[in-house]
C-alpha positions as CSV (number, residue, x, y, z in Angstrom):
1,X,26.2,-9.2,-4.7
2,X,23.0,-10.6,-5.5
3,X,21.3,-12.5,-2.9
4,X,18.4,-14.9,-4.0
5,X,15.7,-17.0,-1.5
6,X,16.0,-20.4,-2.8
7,X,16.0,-24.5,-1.9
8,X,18.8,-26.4,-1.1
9,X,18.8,-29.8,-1.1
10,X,18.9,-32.4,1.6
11,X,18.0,-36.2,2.5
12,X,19.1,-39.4,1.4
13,X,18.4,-40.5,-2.3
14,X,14.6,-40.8,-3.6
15,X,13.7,-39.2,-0.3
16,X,14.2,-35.3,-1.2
17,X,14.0,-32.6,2.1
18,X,14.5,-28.9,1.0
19,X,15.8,-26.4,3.2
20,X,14.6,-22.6,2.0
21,X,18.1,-20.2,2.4
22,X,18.6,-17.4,1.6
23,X,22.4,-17.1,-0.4
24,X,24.7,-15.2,-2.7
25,X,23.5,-16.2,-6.5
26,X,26.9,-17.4,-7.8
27,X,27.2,-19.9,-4.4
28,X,26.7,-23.4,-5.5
29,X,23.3,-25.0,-4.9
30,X,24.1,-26.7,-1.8
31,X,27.1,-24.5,-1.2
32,X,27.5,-21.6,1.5
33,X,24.4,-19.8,2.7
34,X,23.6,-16.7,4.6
35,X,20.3,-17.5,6.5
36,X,18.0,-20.3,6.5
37,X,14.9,-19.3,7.0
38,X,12.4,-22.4,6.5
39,X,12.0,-26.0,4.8
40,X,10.3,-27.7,2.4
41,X,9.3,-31.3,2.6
42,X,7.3,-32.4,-0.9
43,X,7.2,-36.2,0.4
44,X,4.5,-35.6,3.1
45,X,0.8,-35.0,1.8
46,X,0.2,-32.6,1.6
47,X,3.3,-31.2,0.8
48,X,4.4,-29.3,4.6
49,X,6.3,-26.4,4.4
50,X,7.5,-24.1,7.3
51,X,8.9,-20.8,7.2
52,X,10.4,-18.3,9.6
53,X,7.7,-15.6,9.0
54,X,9.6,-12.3,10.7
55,X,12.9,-13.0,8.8
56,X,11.0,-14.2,5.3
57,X,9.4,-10.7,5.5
58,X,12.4,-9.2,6.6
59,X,14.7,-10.5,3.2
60,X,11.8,-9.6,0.8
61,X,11.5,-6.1,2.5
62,X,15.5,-6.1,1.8
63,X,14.7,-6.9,-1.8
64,X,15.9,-10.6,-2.0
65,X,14.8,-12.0,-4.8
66,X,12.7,-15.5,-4.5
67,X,13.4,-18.3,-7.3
68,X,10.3,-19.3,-9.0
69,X,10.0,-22.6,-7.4
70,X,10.0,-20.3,-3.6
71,X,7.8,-17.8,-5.1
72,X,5.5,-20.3,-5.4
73,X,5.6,-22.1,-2.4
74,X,5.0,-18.2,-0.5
75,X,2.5,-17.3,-2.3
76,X,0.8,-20.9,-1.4
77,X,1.6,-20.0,2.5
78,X,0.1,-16.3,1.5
79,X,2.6,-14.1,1.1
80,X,1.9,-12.5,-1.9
81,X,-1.4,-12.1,-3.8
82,X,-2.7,-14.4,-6.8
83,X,-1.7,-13.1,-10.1
């Protein structure tokens, strides 16, 4: 089973809310979930997203793999260094 961090979508149309969960990669993308462990709201500005810090570390330390779109937005919060 490969587990991936990545968004999930939520709110009404044109108004786009992102929960960050962590889920199976063959689940559908707003289909069943393990955790969630933060959100994601791009319509605020700047852009706000919180995060569960002890249980983000704990999936990356379990070697979940973050999409690129989450990668990004943890490496803006300072989880991992520039490139």
């Amino acid at each position: 089973m490969a587990v991936k961090m990545r968004l999930t979508r939520r709110g009404a149309k044109k108004r786009p809310f992102y929960r960050i969960i962590i889920a199976d990669s063959q689940c559908p993308r707003d289909g069943r979930f393990i955790e969630i462990v933060g959100t994601y709201d791009p319509l605020q500005e700047p852009a706000k997203v919180t995060l569960k810090s002890e249980r983000v570390r704990y999936w990356l330390d379990e070697g979940v793999v973050p999409t690129e779109t989450v990668e990004n937005l943890l490496r803006s919060e300072g989880y991992f260094s520039k490139k």
